[in-house]
Each structure stands twice: as structure tokens, then as C-alpha cells.
C-alpha positions in Angstrom: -6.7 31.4 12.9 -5.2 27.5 13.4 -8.2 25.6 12.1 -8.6 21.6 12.9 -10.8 19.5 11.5 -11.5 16.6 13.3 -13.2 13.4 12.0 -13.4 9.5 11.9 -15.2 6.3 12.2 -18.2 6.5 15.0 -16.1 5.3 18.4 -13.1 5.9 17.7 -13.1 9.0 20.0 -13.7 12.1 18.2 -16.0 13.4 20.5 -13.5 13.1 23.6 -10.9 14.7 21.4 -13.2 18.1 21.1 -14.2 17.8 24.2 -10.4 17.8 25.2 -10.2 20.8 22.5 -12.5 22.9 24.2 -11.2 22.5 27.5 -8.1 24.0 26.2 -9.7 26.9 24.9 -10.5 25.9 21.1 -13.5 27.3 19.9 -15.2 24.0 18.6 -18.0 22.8 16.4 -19.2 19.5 16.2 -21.0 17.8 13.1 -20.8 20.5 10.5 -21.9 19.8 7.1 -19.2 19.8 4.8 -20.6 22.4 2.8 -20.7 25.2 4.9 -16.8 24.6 5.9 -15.2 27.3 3.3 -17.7 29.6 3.9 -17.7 29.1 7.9 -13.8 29.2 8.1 -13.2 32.3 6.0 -15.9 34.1 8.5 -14.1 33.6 11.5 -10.7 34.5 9.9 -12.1 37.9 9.4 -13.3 38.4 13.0 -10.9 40.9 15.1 -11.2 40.0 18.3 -9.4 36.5 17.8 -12.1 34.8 19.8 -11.8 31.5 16.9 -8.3 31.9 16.8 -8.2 28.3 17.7 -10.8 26.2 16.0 -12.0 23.1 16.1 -14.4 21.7 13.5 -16.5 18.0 13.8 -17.2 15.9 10.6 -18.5 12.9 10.7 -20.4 10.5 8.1 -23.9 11.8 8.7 -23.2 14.5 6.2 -24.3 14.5 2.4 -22.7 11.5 0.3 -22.5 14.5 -2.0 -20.5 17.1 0.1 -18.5 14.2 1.7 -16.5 13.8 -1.9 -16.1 17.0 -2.2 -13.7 17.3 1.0 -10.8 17.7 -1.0 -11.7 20.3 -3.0 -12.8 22.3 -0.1 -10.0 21.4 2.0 -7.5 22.9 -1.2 -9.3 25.9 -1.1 -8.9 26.6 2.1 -4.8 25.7 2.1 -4.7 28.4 -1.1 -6.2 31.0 0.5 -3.7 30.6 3.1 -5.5 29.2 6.5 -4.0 27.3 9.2 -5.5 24.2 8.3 -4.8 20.8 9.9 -6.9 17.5 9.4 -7.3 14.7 12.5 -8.7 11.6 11.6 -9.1 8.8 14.3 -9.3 4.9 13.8 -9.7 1.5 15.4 -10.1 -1.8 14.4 -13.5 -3.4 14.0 -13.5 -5.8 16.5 -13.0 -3.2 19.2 -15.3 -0.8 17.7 -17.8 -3.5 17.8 -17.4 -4.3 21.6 -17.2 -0.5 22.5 -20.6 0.0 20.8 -21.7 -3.1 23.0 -20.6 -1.8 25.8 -21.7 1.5 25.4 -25.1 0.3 24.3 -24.9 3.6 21.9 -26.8 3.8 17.9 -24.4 4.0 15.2 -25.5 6.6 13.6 -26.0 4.3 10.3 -27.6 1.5 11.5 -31.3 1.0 10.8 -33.5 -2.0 10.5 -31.8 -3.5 7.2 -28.3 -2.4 7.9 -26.3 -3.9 11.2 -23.8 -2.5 12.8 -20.9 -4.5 11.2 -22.2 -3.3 7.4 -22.6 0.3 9.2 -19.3 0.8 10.2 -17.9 -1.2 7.0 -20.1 1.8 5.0 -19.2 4.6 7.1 -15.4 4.1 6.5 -16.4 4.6 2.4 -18.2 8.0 3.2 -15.4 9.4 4.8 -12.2 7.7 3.2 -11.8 11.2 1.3 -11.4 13.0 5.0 -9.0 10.1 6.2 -6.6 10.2 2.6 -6.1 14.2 3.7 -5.6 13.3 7.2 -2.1 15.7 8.5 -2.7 13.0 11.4 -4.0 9.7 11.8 -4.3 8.2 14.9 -5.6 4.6 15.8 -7.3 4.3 19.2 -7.7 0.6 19.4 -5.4 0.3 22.1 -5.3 3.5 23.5 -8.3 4.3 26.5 -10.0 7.6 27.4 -7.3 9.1 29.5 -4.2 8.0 26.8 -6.4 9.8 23.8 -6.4 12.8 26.0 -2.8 13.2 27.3 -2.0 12.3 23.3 -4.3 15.4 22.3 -2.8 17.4 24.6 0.8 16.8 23.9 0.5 16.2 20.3 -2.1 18.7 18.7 -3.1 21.1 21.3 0.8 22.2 22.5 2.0 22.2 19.2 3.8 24.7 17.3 2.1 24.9 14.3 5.6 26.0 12.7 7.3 22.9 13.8 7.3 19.3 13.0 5.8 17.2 15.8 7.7 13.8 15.4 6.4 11.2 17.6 8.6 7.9 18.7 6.4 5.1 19.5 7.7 1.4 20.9 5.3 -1.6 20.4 5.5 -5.5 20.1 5.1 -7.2 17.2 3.2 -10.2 19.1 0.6 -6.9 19.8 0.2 -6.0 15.9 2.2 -3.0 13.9 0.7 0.3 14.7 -1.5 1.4 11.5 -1.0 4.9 12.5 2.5 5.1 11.9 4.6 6.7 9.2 7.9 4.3 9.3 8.4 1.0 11.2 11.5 -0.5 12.2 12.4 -3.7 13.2 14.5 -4.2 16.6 13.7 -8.1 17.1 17.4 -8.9 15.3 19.2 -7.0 18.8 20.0 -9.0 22.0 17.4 -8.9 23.9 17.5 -8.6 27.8 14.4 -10.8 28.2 16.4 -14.0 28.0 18.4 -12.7 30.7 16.7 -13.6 33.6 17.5 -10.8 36.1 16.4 -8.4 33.6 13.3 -10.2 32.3 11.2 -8.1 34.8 12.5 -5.1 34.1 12.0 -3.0 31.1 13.7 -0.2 28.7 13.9 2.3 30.7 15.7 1.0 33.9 18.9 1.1 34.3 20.2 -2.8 34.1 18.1 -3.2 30.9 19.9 0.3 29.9 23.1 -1.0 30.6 22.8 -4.3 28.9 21.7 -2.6 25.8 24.7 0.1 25.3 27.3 -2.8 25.9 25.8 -4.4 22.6 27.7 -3.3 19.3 24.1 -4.3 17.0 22.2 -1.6 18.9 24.7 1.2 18.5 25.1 0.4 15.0 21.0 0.2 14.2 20.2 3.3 16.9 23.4 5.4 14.2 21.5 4.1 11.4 17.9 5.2 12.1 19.4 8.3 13.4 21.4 9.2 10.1 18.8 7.7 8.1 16.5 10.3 10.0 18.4 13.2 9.9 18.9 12.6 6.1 15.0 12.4 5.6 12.9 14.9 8.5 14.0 17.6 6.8 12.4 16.5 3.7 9.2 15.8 5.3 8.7 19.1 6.7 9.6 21.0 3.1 6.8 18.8 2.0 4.9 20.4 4.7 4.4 17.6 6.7 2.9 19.0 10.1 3.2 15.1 11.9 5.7 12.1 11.3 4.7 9.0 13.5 8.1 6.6 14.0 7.7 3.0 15.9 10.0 0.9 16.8 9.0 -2.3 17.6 10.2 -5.6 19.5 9.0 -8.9 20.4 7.1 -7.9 23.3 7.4 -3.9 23.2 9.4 -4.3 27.0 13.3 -3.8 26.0 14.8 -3.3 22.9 12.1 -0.1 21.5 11.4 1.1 24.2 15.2 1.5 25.3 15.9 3.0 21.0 12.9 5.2 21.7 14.2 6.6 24.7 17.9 6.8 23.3 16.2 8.6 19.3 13.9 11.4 21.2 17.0 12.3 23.3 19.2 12.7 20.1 16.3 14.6 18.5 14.7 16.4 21.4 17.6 19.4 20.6 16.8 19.5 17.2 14.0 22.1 14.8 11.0 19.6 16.3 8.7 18.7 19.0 9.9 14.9 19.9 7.3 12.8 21.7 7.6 9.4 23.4 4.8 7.2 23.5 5.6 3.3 24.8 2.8 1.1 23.5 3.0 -1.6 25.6 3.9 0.0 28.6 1.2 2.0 28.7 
């Protein structure tokens, strides 16, 4: 059985991620208390038809403060006794969690006539922070709508190969805020960059002028061989430390030229390699 356990803060989008999950034919269980997970998992590894031999399973903060703390220790029992076991946690900022419950009009689940939504959502990140330190992956939704969460489920959890590493290169701007989700950062603003040039300004990383521009500079050969070697050196590693996910952004002033031309050129290098590359262009999007 390849067990996920999907969680995090109240609209951030776990919901639409098992819904997405069932859809592609995971057998999936929302809101489960903590408690029951060992004894629930190790059930439907013993069932023979394979029916839950993909499984999805929903915690959120409404669960005991008591079984809530004791996610790790379950969690590590499960790993020991050898189960396909993968954690999901989802994200966002409190500002945009704040307008999506406005929007939506939806009850936190933690609000009540003394505590408002801000002190809910503040509290409910305490409850689970034992969920989100064991999170295999962490993704932040704050600027990523409906239909983005979904093609990321799709390509990054639901198609993967649960023996591989799924390494995911993201370009963003700095102007836009660093990613939260990701594992390493690099910094592209030092490179020429193609917006100054006026013909190209409208144009971005992946057309051709901009690509052009870009391989004539010395600087961005030298910085895409060093992330490259420094990258080769250090993947490996991750996955002996069983590392199922490794989030890499690139970022740039405005997340139009520079990453999103590196991107492109590092999932090309790596797409041969013993991984499942990803390109995901933040800005673009």
C-alpha cells in the first residue's frame, strides 16, 4: 500500500487535493483522528484484493490536542513496520487565508464567539506544527489557484514513482517574495538581464531571443555549471537520506528571464538522470 497523509492549515486546499486524489483512483479518507491512523493503516495493508493500494488519509486540527502530539510517534511506527508512508502538508500566508475565508464566507473550524479568525488560524498552526515538521512535502498555496494545486497534485504526488526522487525546479521574482516551500534558493539577480534590453523586455525565458541573449553571457554558463555540479554532488545524498521531494527555485527580479531561462536549461540537464524533474515558473503562471 503507498499511504499519504494529507494535512494543513484550514484553506489552504487540502480538501481539493483529496478530491484530486480520489479522482485518480486513491482510496481517501478525510478527517481521521489521529489515533486510529496505526491501527487503520495496518488494516488495509493486510487486505488482498489491493482495493487501498493507494491511500489517502485527511488530518486536520479538529482532532485531540492529545493525539495531535503524538503524530510523530505514530508516524515512526508506521515507517518501522515498513509502510509506504508519505506526509503532505499545505500552507499559505495569513493575509490570503484571511481573504479566502472572506470570500468563501466559510467557519474556520476554530472560531467561536471569543476566538476570531486571525487567533484561529494563528492557534491552528500550533496544533498541527508536529504534522508540518514531518511533512516529506510542503507546499505553499498562496499564490497558486484551484486549477495550479491540481495540475501540481497530479504531476508531483499522484504520477510519482514512489522509488524515485521527484525534484521540482521552480523560477520566481524576488519583488514577489522567496517561496517558503522550497528546499534551496538561488540567486540569479547578479546575471545580465534581458529586461533592460528593450526588444526583449516583452518577452520572457523561454523564447528564443531571451534564450539567445542568455547563452551568449559567460556569468550564466558559469552559475548554470555551478548549480549543476553543486547538484549532482548533493541529490544523491538527499535521496540516501530518503528524501522522497527536493523543491529548487531560482529566482530573479521579476521571475520573467534569468530563472525561468536556468530552470528550463537545469530540468533539461537533469530530466535524463535517476529522478522525476518538474518545472514550475512562478510568475508566469
Amino acid at each position: 500500500m503507498n499511504l499519504i497523509i494529507v494535512s494543513g492549515v484550514s484553506g489552504s486546499g487540502k480538501s481539493t487535493v483529496l478530491h484530486v486524489l480520489e479522482d485518480l483512483g486513491y482510496y481517501c479518507i478525510d478527517n481521521l483522528p489521529v489515533g486510529m491512523l496505526s491501527a487503520l493503516a495496518t488494516q488495509m495493508e493486510c487486505v488482498s484484493d489491493n482495493i487501498y493500494e493507494y491511500a489517502a488519509i485527511g488530518i486536520d486540527a479538529r482532532n485531540r490536542i492529545s493525539e495531535l502530539g503524538r503524530f510523530s510517534e505514530i508516524l515512526a511506527e508506521l515507517r518501522a513496520a515498513k509502510l509506504a508512508c508519505e506526509v503532505l502538508f499545505l500552507d499559505a500566508d495569513d493575509n490570503i487565508l484571511l481573504k479566502r475565508f472572506s470570500e468563501t464566507r466559510r467557519k474556520h473550524p476554530l472560531t467561536n464567539d471569543v476566538v476570531p479568525l486571525k487567533e484561529a488560524i494563528t492557534e491552528e498552526r500550533a496544533l498541527l506544527d508536529s504534522i508540518a515538521s514531518n511533512a516529506d512535502l510542503y507546499i505553499d498555496t498562496s499564490r497558486t489557484n484551484l486549477h495550479q494545486l491540481r495540475d501540481l497534485i497530479r504531476d508531483r504526488v499522484a504520477k510519482k514513482n514512489t522509488q524515485t526522487l521527484s525534484l521540482l525546479f521552480q523560477s520566481f521574482g524576488f519583488k514577489h517574495g522567496i517561496p517558503i516551500d522550497a528546499d534551496l534558493v538561488f540567486d540569479a539577480r547578479c546575471l545580465p538581464n534581458p529586461y533592460w534590453k528593450t526588444q526583449l523586455r516583452k518577452h520572457t525565458g523561454l523564447d528564443k531571443p531571451v534564450i539567445d541573449f542568455l547563452q551568449a553571457q559567460p556569468m550564466v554558463g558559469e552559475m548554470f555549471n555551478d548549480i549543476t555540479s553543486f547538484l549532482t554532488t548533493w541529490i544523491p545524498r538527499f535521496q540516501a537520506a530518503d528524501r522522497s521531494y527536493l523543491t529548487i527555485a531560482i529566482g530573479c527580479t521579476g521571475g520573467q528571464h534569468r530563472s525561468v531561462f536556468l530552470v528550463e536549461s537545469l530540468v533539461a540537464h537533469f530530466k535524463d538522470t535517476d529522478t522525476e524533474v518538474i518545472a514550475r515558473h512562478r510568475e508566469l503562471q
